[in-house]
VEXKERO-235345 format. One record per residue (C-alpha): residue number from 1; chain; x, y, z. Coordinates in steps of 0.5 Angstrom, whole numbers, plus 500, padded with zeros to 3 digits. Example, Ala and Ser with C-alpha at 12.3 -4.5 7.8 and 13.67 -1.06 7.14 Angstrom:
<rs>
r nr=1&kette=A&xx=525&yy=491&zz=516 .
r nr=2&kette=A&xx=527&yy=498&zz=514 .
</rs>
This chain:
<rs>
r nr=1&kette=A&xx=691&yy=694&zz=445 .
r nr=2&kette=A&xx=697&yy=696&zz=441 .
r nr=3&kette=A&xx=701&yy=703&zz=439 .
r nr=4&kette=A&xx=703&yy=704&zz=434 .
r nr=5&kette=A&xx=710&yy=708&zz=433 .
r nr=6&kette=A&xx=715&yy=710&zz=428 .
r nr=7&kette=A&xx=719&yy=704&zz=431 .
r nr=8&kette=A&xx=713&yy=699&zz=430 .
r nr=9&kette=A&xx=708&yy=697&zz=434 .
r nr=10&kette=A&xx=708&yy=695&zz=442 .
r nr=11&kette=A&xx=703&yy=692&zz=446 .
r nr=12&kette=A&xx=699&yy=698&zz=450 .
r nr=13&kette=A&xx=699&yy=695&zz=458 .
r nr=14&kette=A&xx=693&yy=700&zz=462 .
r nr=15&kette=A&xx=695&yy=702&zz=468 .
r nr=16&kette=A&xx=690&yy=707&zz=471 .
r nr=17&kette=A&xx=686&yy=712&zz=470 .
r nr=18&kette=A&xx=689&yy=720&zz=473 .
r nr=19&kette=A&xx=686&yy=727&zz=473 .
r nr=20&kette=A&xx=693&yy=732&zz=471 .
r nr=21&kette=A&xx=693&yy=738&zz=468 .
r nr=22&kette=A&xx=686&yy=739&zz=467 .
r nr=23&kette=A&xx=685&yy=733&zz=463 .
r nr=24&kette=A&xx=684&yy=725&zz=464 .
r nr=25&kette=A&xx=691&yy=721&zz=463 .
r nr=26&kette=A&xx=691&yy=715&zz=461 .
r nr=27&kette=A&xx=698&yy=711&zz=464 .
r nr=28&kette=A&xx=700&yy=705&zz=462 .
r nr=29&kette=A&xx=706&yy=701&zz=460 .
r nr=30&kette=A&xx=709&yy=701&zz=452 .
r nr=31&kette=A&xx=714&yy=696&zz=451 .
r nr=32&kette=A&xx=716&yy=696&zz=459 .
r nr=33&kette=A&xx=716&yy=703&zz=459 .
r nr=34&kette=A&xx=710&yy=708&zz=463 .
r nr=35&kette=A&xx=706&yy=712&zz=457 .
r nr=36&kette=A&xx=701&yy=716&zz=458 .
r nr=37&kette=A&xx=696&yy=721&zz=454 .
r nr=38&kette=A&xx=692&yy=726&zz=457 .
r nr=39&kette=A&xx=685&yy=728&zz=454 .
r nr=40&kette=A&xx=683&yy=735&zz=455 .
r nr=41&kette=A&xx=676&yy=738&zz=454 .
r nr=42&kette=A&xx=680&yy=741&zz=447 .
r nr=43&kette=A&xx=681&yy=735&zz=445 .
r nr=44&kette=A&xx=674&yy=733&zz=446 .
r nr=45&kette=A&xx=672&yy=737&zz=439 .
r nr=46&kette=A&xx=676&yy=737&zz=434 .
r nr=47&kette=A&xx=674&yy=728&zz=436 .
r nr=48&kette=A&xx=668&yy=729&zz=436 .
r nr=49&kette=A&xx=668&yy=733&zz=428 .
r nr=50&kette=A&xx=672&yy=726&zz=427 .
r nr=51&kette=A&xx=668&yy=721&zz=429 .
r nr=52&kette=A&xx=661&yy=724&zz=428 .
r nr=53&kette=A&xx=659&yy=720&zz=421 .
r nr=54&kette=A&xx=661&yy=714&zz=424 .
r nr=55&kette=A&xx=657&yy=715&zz=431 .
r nr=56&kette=A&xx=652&yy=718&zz=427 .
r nr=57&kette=A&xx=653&yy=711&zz=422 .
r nr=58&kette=A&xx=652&yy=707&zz=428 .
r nr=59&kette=A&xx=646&yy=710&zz=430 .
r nr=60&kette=A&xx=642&yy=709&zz=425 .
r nr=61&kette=A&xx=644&yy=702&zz=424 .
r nr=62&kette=A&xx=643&yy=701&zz=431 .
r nr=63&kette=A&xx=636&yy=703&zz=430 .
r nr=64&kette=A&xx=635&yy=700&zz=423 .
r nr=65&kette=A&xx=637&yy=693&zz=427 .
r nr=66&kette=A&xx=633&yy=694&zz=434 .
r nr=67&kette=A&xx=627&yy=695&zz=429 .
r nr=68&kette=A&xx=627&yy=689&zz=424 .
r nr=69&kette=A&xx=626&yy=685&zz=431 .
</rs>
């Protein structure tokens, strides 16, 4: 995975995985140096406004496949 910075794009090491702050942490090594991002609950709306067409999308194109065969 990369991450994409005002200073350019760096290969994204996953670490692990941590409970901090009343969310879920996501560490890891960017351009050597240890990264995290913490997910709370709300995050998770605002997220699913987003991604809800694309879900939705690959939903029925999921059922439209399972159905041709």
């Amino acid at each position: 995975m990369k991450v994409g910075t005002p200073l350019g794009e760096y290969p994204f090491e996953f670490r692990r995985l941590e409970r901090r702050g009343g969310g879920i942490a996501v560490v890891g090594l960017v351009a050597g140096l240890e990264s995290s991002v913490v997910v709370t609950a709300a995050d998770l709306a605002p997220a699913a406004k987003r991604l809800g067409p694309l879900v939705g999308t690959a939903l029925v194109a999921s059922y439209l496949i399972a159905r041709r065969r």
